[in-house]
PyMOL Python script that loads the backbone (N, CA, C, O; Angstrom):
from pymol import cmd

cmd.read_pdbstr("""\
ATOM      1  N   UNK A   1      -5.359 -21.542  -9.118  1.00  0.00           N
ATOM      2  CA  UNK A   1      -4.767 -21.054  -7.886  1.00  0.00           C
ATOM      3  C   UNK A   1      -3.604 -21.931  -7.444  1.00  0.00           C
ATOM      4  O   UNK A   1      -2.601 -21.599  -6.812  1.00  0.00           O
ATOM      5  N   UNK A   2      -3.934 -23.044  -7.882  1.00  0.00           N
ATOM      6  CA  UNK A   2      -2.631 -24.059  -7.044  1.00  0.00           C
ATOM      7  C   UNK A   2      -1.556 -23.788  -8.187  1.00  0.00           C
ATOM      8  O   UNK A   2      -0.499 -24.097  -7.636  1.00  0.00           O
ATOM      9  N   UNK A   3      -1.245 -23.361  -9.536  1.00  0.00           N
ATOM     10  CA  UNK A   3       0.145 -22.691  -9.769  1.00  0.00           C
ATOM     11  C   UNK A   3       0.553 -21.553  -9.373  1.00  0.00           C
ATOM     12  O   UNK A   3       1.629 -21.168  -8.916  1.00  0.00           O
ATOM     13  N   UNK A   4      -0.397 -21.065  -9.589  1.00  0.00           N
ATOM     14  CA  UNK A   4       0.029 -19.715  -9.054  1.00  0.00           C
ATOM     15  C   UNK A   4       0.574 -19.371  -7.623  1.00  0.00           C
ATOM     16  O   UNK A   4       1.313 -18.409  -7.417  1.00  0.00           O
ATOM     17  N   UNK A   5      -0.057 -20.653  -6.191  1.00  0.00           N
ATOM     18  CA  UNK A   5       0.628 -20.457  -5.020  1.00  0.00           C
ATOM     19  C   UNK A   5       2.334 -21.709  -5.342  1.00  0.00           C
ATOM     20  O   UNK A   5       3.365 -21.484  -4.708  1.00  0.00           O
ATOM     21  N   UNK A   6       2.261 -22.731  -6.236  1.00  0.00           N
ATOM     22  CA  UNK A   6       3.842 -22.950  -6.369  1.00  0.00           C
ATOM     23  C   UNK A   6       4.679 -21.459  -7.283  1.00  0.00           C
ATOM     24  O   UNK A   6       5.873 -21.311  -7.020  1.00  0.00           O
ATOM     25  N   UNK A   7       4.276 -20.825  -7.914  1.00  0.00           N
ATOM     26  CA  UNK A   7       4.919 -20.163  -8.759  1.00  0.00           C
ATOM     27  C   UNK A   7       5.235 -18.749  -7.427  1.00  0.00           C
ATOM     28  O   UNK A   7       6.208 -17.995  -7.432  1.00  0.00           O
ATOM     29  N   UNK A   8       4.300 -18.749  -6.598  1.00  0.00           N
ATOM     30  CA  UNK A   8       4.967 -18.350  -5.418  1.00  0.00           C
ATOM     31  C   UNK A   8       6.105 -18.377  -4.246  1.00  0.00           C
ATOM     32  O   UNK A   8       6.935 -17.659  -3.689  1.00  0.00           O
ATOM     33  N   UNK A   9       5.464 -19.970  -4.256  1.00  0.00           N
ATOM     34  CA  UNK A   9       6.620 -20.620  -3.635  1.00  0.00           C
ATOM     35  C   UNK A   9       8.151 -20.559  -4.285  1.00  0.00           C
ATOM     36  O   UNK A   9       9.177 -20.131  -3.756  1.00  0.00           O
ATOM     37  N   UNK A  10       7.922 -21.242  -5.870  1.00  0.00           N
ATOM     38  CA  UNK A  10       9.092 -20.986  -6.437  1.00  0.00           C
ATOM     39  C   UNK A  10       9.985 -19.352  -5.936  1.00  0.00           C
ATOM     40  O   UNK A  10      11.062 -19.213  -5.357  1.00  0.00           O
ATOM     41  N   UNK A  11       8.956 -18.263  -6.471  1.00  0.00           N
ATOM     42  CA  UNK A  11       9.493 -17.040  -6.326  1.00  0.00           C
ATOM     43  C   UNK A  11      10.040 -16.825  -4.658  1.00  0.00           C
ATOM     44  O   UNK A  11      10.965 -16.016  -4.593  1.00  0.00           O
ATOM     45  N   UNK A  12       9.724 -17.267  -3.655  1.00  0.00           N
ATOM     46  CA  UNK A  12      10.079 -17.047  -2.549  1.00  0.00           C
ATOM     47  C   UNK A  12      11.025 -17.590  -2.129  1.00  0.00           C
ATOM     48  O   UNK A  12      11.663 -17.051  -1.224  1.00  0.00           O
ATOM     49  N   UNK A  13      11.464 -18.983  -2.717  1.00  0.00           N
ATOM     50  CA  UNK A  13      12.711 -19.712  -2.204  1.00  0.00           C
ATOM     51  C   UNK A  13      13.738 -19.051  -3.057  1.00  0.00           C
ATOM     52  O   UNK A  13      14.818 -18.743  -2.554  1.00  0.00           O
ATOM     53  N   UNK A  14      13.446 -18.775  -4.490  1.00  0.00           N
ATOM     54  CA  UNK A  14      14.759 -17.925  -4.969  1.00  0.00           C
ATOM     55  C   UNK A  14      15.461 -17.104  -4.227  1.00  0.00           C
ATOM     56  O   UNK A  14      16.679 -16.927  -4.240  1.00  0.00           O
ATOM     57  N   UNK A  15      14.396 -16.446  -3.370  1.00  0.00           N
ATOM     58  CA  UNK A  15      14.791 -15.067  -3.010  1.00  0.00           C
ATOM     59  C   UNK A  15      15.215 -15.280  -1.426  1.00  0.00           C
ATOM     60  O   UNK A  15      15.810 -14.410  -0.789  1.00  0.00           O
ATOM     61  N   UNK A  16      14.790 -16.676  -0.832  1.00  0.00           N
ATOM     62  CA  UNK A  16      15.785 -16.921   0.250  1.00  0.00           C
ATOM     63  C   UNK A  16      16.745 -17.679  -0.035  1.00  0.00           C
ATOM     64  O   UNK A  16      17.402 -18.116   0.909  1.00  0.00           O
ATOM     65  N   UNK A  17      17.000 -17.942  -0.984  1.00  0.00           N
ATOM     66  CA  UNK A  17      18.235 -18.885  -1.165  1.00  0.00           C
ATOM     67  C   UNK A  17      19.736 -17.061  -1.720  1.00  0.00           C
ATOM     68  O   UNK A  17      20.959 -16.945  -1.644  1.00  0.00           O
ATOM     69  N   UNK A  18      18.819 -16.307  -2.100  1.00  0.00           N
ATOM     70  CA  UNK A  18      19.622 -15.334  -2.655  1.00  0.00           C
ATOM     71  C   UNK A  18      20.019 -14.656  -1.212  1.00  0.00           C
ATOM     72  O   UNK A  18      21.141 -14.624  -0.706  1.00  0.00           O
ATOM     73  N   UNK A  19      18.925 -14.180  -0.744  1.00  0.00           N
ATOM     74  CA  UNK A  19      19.126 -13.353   0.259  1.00  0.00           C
ATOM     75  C   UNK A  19      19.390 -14.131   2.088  1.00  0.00           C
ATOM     76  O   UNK A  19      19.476 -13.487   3.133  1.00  0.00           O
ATOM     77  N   UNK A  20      19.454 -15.505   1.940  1.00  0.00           N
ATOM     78  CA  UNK A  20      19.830 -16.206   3.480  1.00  0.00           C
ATOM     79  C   UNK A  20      18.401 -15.717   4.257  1.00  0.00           C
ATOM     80  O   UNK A  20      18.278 -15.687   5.482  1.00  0.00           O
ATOM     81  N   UNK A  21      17.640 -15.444   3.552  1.00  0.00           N
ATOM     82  CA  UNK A  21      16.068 -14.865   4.510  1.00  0.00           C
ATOM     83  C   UNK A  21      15.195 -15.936   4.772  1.00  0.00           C
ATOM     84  O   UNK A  21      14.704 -16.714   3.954  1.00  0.00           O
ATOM     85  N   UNK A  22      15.001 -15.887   6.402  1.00  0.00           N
ATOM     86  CA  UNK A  22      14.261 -17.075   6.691  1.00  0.00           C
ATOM     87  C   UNK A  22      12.960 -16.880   6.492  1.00  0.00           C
ATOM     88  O   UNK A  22      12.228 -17.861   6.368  1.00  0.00           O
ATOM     89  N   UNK A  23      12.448 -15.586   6.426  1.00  0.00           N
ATOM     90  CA  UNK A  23      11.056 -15.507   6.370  1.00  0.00           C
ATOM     91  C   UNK A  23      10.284 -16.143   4.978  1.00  0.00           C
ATOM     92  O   UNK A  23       9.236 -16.750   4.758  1.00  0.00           O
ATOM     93  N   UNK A  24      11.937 -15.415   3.827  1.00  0.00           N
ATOM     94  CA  UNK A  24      11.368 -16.115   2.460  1.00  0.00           C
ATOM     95  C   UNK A  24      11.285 -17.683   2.514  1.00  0.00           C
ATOM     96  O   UNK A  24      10.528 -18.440   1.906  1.00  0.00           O
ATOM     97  N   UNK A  25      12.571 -18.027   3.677  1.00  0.00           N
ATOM     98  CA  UNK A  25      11.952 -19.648   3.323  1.00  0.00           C
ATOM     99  C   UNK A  25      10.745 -20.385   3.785  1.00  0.00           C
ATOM    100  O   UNK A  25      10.323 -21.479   3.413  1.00  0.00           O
ATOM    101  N   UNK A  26       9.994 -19.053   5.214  1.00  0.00           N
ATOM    102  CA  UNK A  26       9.294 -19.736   5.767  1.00  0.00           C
ATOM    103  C   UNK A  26       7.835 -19.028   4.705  1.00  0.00           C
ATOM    104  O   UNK A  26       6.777 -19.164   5.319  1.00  0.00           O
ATOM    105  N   UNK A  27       7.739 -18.664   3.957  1.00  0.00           N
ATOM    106  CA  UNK A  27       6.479 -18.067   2.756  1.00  0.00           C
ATOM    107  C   UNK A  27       6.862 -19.142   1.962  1.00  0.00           C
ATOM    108  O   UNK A  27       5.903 -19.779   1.526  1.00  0.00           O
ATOM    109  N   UNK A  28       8.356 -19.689   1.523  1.00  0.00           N
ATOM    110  CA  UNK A  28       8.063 -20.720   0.318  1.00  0.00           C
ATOM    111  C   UNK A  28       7.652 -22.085   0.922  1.00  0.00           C
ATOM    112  O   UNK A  28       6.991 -22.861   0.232  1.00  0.00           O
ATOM    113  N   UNK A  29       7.988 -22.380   2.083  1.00  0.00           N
ATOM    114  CA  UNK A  29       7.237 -23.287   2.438  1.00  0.00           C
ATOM    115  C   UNK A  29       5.753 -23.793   2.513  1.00  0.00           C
ATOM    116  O   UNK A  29       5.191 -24.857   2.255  1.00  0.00           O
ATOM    117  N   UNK A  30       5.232 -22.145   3.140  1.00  0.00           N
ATOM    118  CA  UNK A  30       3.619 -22.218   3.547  1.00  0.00           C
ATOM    119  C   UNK A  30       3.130 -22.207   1.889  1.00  0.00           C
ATOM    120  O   UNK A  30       2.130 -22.916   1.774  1.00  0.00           O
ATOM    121  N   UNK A  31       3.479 -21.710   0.811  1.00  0.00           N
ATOM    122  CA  UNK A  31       2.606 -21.417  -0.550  1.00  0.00           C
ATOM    123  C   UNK A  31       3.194 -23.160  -0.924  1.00  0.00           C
ATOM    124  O   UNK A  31       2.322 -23.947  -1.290  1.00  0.00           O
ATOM    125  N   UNK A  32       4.257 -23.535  -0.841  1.00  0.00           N
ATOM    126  CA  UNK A  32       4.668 -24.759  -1.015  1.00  0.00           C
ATOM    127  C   UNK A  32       3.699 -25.892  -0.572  1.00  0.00           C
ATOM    128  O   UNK A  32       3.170 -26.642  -1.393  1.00  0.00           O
ATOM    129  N   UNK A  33       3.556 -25.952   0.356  1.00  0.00           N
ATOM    130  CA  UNK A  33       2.676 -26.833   0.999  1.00  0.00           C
ATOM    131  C   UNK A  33       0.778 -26.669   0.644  1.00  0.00           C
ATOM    132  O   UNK A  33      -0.043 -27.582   0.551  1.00  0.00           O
ATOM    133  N   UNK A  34       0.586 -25.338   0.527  1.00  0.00           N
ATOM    134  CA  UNK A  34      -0.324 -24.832   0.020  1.00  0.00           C
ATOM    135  C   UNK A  34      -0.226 -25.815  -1.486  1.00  0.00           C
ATOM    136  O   UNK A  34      -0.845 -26.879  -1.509  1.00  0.00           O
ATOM    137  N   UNK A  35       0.201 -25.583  -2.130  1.00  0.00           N
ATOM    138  CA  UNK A  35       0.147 -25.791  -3.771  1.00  0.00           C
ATOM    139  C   UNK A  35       0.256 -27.501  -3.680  1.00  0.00           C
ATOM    140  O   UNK A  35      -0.490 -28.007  -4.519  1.00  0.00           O
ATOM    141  N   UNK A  36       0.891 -28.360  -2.991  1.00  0.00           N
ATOM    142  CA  UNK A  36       0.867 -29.578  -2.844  1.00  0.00           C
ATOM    143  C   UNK A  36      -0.463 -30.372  -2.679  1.00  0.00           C
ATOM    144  O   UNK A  36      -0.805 -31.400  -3.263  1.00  0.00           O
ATOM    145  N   UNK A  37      -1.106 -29.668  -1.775  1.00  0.00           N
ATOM    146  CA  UNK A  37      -1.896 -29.995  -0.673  1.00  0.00           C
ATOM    147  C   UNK A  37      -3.298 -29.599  -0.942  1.00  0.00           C
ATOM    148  O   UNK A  37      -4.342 -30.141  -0.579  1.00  0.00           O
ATOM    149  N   UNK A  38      -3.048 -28.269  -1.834  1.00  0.00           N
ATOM    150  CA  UNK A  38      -4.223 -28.001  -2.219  1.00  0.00           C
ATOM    151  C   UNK A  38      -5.206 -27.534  -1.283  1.00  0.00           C
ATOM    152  O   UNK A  38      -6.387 -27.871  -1.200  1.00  0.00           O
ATOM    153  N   UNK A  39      -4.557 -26.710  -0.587  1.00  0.00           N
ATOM    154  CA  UNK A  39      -5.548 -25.833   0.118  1.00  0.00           C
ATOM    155  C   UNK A  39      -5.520 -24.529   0.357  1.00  0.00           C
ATOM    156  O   UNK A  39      -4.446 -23.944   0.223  1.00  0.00           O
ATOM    157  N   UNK A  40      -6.503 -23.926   0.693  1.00  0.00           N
ATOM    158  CA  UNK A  40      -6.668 -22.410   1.305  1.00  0.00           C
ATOM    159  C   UNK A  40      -6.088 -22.125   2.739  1.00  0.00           C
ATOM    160  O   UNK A  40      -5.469 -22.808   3.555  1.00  0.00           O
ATOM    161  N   UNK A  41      -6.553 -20.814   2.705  1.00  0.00           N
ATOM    162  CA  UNK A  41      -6.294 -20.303   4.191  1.00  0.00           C
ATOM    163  C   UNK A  41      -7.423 -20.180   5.012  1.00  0.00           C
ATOM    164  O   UNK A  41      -7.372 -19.592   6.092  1.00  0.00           O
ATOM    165  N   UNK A  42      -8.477 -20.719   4.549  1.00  0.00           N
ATOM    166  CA  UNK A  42      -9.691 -21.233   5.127  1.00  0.00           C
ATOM    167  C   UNK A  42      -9.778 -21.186   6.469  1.00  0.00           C
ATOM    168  O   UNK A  42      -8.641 -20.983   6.894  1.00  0.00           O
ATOM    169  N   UNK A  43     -10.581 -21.274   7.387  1.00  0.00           N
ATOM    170  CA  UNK A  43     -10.461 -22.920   8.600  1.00  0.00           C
ATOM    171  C   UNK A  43     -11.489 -22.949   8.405  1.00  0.00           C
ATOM    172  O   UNK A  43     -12.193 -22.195   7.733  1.00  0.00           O
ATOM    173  N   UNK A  44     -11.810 -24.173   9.193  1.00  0.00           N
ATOM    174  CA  UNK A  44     -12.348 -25.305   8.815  1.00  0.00           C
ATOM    175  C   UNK A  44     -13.912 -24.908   8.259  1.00  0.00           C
ATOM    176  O   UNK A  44     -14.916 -24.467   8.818  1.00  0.00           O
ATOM    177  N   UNK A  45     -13.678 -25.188   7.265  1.00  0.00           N
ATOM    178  CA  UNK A  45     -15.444 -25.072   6.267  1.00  0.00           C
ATOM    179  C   UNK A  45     -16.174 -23.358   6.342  1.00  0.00           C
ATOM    180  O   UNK A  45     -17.227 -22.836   5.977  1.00  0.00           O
ATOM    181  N   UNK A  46     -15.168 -23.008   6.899  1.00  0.00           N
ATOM    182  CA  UNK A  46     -15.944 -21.198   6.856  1.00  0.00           C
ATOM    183  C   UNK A  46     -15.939 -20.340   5.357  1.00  0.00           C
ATOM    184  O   UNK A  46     -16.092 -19.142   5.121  1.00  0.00           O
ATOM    185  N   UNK A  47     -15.710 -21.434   4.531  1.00  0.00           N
ATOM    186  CA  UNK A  47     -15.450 -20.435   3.013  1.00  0.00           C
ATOM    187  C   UNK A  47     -16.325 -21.295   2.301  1.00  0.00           C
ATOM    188  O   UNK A  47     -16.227 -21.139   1.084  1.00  0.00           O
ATOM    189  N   UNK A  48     -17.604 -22.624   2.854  1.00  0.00           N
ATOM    190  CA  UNK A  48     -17.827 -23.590   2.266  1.00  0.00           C
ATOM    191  C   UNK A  48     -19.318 -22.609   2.144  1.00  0.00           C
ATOM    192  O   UNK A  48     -19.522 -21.781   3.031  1.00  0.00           O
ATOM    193  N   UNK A  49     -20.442 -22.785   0.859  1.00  0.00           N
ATOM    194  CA  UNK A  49     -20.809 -21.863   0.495  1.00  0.00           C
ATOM    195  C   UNK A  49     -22.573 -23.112   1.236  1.00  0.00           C
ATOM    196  O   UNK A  49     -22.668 -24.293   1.571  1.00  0.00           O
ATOM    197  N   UNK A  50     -23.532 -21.990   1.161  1.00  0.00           N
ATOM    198  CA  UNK A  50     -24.620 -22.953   1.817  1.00  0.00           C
ATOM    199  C   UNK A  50     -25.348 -24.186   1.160  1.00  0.00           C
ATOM    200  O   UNK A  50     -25.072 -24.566   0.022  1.00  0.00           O
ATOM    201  N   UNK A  51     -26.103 -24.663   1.796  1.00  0.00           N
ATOM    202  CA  UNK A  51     -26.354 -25.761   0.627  1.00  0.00           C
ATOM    203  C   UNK A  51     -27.722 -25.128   0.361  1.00  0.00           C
ATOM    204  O   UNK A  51     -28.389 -24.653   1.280  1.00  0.00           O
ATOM    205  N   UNK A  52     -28.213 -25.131  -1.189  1.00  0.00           N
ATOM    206  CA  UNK A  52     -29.354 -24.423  -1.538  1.00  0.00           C
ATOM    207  C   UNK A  52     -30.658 -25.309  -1.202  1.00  0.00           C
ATOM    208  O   UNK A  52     -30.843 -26.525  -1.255  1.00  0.00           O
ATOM    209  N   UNK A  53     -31.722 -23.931  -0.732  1.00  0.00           N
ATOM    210  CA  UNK A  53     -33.024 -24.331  -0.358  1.00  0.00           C
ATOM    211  C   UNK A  53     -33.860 -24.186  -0.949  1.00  0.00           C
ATOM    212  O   UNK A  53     -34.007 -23.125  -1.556  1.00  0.00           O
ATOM    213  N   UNK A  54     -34.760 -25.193  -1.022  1.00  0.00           N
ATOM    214  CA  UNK A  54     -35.745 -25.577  -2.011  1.00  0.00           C
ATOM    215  C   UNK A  54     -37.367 -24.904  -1.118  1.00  0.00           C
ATOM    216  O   UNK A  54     -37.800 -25.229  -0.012  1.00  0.00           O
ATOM    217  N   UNK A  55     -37.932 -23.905  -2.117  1.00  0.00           N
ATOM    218  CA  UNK A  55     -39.104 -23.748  -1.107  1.00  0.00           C
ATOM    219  C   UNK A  55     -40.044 -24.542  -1.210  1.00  0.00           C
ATOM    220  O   UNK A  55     -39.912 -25.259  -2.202  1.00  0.00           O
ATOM    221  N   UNK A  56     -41.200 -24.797  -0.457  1.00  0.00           N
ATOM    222  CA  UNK A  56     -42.150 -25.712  -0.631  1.00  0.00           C
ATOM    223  C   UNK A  56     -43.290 -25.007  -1.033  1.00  0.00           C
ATOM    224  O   UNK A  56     -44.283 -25.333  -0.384  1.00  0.00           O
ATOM    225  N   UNK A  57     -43.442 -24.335  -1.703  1.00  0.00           N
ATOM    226  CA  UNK A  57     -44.985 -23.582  -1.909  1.00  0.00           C
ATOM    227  C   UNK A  57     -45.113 -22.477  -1.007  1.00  0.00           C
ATOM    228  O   UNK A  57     -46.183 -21.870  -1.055  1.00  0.00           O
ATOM    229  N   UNK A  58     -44.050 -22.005  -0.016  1.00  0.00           N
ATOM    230  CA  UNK A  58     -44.600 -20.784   1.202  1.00  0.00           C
ATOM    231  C   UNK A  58     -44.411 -19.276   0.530  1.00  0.00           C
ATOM    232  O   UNK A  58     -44.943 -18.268   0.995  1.00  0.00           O
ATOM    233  N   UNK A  59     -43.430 -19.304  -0.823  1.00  0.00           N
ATOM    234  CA  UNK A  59     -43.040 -17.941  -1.312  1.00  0.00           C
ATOM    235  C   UNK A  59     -43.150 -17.891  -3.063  1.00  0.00           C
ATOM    236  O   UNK A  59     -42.304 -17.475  -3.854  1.00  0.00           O
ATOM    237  N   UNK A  60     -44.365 -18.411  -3.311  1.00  0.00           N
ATOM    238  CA  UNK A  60     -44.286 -18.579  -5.094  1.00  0.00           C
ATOM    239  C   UNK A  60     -45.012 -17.239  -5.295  1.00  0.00           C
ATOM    240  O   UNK A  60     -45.795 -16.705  -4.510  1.00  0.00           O
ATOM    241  N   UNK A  61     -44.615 -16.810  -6.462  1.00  0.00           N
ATOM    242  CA  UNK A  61     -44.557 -15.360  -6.876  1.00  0.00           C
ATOM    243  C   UNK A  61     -46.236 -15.425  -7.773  1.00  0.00           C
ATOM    244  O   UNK A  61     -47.032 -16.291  -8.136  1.00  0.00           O
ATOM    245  N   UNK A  62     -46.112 -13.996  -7.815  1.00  0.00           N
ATOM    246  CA  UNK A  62     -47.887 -14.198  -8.079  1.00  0.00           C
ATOM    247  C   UNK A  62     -47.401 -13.281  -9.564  1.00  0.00           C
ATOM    248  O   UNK A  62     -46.453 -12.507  -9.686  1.00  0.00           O
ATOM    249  N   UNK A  63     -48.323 -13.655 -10.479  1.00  0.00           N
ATOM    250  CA  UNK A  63     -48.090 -12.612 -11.859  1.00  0.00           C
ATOM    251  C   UNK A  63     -49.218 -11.894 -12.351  1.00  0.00           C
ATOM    252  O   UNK A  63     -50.196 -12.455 -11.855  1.00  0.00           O
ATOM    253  N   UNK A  64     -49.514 -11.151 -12.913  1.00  0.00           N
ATOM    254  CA  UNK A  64     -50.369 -10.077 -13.300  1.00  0.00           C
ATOM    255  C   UNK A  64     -50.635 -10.247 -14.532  1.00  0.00           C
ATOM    256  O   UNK A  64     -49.514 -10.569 -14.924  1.00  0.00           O
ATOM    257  N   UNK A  65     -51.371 -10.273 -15.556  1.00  0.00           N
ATOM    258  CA  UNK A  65     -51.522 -10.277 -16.509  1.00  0.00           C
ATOM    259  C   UNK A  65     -51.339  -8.766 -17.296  1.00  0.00           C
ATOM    260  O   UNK A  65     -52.132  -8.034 -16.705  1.00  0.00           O
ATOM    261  N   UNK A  66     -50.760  -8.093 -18.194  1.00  0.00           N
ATOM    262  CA  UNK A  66     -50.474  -6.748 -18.780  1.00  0.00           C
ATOM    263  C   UNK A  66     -51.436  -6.590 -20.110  1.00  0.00           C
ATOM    264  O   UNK A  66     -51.232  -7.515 -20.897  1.00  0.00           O
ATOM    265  N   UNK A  67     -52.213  -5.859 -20.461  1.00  0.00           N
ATOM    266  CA  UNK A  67     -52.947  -5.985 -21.288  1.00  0.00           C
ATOM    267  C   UNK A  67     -54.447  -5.832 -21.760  1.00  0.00           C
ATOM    268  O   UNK A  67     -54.770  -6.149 -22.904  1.00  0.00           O
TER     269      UNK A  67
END
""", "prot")
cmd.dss("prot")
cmd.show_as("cartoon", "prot")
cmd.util.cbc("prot")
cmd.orient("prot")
């Protein structure tokens, strides 16, 4: 992901340096800084995944014998 948001950036400053467009410079900045920096569009820890729970004996599965 982090080339792919400079290879963004790259693509966006071309295209404000071609076209005088501030918006492209203000997208090559944000994927710019993105790709430096190494981050998402996250905030803060809402994409951070749970930490896994260990049961203690309250839900162990029962088996059947077939046969």
């Amino acid at each position: 992901m982090r080339w792919l948001r400079l290879l963004a950036a790259a693509a966006f400053l071309g295209q404000g340096i071609a076209s005088a467009d501030p918006i492209a410079y203000w997208a090559a900045a944000f994927f710019g800084i993105q790709a430096v920096f190494n981050t998402g569009c996250c905030a803060v820890g809402s994409c951070a995944t749970s930490p896994i729970r260990k049961n203690i004996g309250t839900n162990d599965p029962t088996y059947q014998r077939i046969g």
